[in-house]
C-alpha positions, 0 to 999 in steps of 0.5 A: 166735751162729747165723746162715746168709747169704744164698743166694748164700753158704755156710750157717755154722751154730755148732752149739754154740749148739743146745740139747742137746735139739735134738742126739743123739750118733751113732756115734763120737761125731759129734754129729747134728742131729735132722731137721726133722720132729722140730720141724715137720710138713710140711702141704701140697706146693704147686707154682706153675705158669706158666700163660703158659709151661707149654708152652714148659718142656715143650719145653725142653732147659733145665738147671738148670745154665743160665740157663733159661726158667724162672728156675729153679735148681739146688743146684749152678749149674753142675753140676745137669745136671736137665732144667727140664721134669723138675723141673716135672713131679716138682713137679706129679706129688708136689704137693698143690696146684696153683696155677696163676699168671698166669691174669688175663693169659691171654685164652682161657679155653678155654687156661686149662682145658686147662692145668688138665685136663693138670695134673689128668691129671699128677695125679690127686690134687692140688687144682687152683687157678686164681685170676681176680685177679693176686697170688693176691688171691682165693686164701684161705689156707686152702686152702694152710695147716693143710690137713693133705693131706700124706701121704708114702705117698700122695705117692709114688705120686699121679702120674698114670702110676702111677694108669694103671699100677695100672688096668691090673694091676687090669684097669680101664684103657681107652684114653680120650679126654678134654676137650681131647684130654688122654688116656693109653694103655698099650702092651705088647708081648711078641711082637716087639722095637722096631727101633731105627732106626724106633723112633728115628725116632719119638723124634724127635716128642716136645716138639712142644707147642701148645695143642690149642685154638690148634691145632684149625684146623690138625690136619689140616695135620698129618698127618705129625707122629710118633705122639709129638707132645705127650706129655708124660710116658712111663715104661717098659721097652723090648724093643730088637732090638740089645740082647737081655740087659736092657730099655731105661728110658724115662723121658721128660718133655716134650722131654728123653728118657732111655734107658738099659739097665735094672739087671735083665736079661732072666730068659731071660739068666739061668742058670737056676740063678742065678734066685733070687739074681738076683731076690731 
């Protein structure tokens, strides 16, 4: 008999009790379950955003190894030490379609629209979904079921910093200022490294999100905030003055920020002979 319990017990699954056709033979012997697209067809990547605390994830230090804001969980609850705000962002980046939730209980449209214009930002690709009715009621069926908008290749590189990315190698991107202030910018530099202490120092502004339609009234109040106040999303290779032999990853979502040295040194701190292994 099959059966799997419920999500807060280990799965028991009789394997026996599959028909052979569903089973291959693997090395030694070992049987193998074939993997679901076998029987199934992945059709749409839909992600569910909170519209009432989308800033309040971003700003979050939150695991999904804690109790979170967000009610979120891990695949292991005490140790998928995953940032909440990481999370969402790979959801909304590798969605198809976004569905933005609790819209009826915000009153400031113009808050509404800034969500759905970051969302677009984040990614370019997915169709954005905002309903006016609570339960998703006014939300047909069809634009979540039997779309046929799912694409592997494509899904991987729909996020909107990628989008920006190949702008510029086709030598397309402009710095750009958009609808409520929701822009991106690529900087590169090959003359002079970052100093890590004021580069430190800038660090310190990210996750310092508030609506920019909340906040108009008091910009110029805040002058002093680092460069770095709400950005979201920030991906690339540093060039660090204490440390010459390999660029810093930078991997930043919302407030959590990830440095780390990168796999691939400098070419200059390779040997010349050892170039083509090295690189290949």
């Amino acid at each position: 008999e099959d059966h799997i319990q419920g999500p807060d017990m280990e799965q028991d699954v009789d394997y026996e009790s599959f028909e052979d056709e569903d089973v291959e033979a693997g090395e030694e012997g070992l049987l193998e379950l074939k993997s679901l697209s076998h029987f199934a067809r992945l059709d749409t990547m839909v992600t569910v955003v909170d519209a009432l605390n989308i800033y309040d994830v971003l700003a979050s230090l939150e695991t999904l190894a804690e109790k979170n804001i967000a009610g979120m969980t891990g695949n292991d609850e005490e140790t998928d030490d995953r940032s909440i705000a990481q999370l969402m962002l790979d959801q909304i980046e590798f969605a198809n379609v976004i569905l933005l939730s609790k819209v009826h209980l915000m009153k400031d449209a113009s808050a509404v629209e800034e969500i759905r214009a970051l969302l677009q930002k984040l990614n370019p690709y997915a169709k954005i979904i905002v309903p006016s009715e609570a339960h998703f009621a006014d939300v047909p069926l069809s634009d979540l079921i039997n779309t046929h908008l799912f694409d592997m290749e494509k899904a991987e590189s729909s996020a909107g910093w990628m989008q920006e990315l190949a702008k510029a190698a086709d030598g397309g991107h402009t710095p750009e200022t958009e609808e409520y202030d929701i822009s991106s910018m690529i900087f590169r530099c090959h003359e002079r490294p970052f100093h890590p202490g004021r580069l430190a120092e800038v660090f310190a502004g990210f996750g310092n999100y508030a609506s920019s339609v909340a906040s108009t009234e008091k910009k110029s109040a805040h002058h002093g905030d680092s460069v770095f106040s709400g950005v979201v999303r920030a991906k690339g290779h540093l060039w660090l003055a204490s440390a010459d032999a390999r660029p810093i990853d930078l991997h930043v979502a919302g407030r959590h920020v990830q440095l780390g040295a990168s796999e691939m040194p400098f070419l200059a701190a390779v040997p010349r002979e050892e170039w083509d292994d090295a690189f290949e």
